[in-house]
C-alpha positions, 0 to 999 in steps of 0.5 A: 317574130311570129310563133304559133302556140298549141293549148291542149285543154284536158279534164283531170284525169280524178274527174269525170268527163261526161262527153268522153263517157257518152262517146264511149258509150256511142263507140260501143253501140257501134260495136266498138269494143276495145276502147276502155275509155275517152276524155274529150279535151280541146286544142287551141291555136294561138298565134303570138308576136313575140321575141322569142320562144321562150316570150310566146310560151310565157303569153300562151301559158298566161292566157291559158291560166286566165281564160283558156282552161279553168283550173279546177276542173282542167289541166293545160300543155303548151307547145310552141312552132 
């Protein structure tokens, strides 16, 4: 069966987010002023052959702790369709 696997890659929140801080700076250039902060983060989609459900999250969550995130610095959830 083919699933497809969403991957949110987010720093952790007790880091700083360089791009999110520039972001914000720009939002509040523009006179956006009611954003109180921004983290920028990435999504990816995979998509897994798998048995089951249960399978494909197994394989997204082992790709994201080998190659998709970096554990140090990063935190991951996985959604699976």
């Amino acid at each position: 069966m083919l699933f497809t696997a969403q991957v949110k890659v987010m720093p952790l929140k007790d880091l700083l987010d360089p791009q999110g801080k520039a972001v914000l700076g720009g939002l509040e250039n523009l006179g956006v002023t009611s954003v109180s902060d921004v983290r920028i983060g990435k999504n990816i989609d995979l998509q897994i052959e798998a048995a089951t459900k249960e399978e494909a999250i197994e394989i997204a969550s082992v790709a994201a702790k080998k190659l998709l995130a970096n554990p140090v610095m990063e935190m991951f959830e996985i959604t699976v369709n």
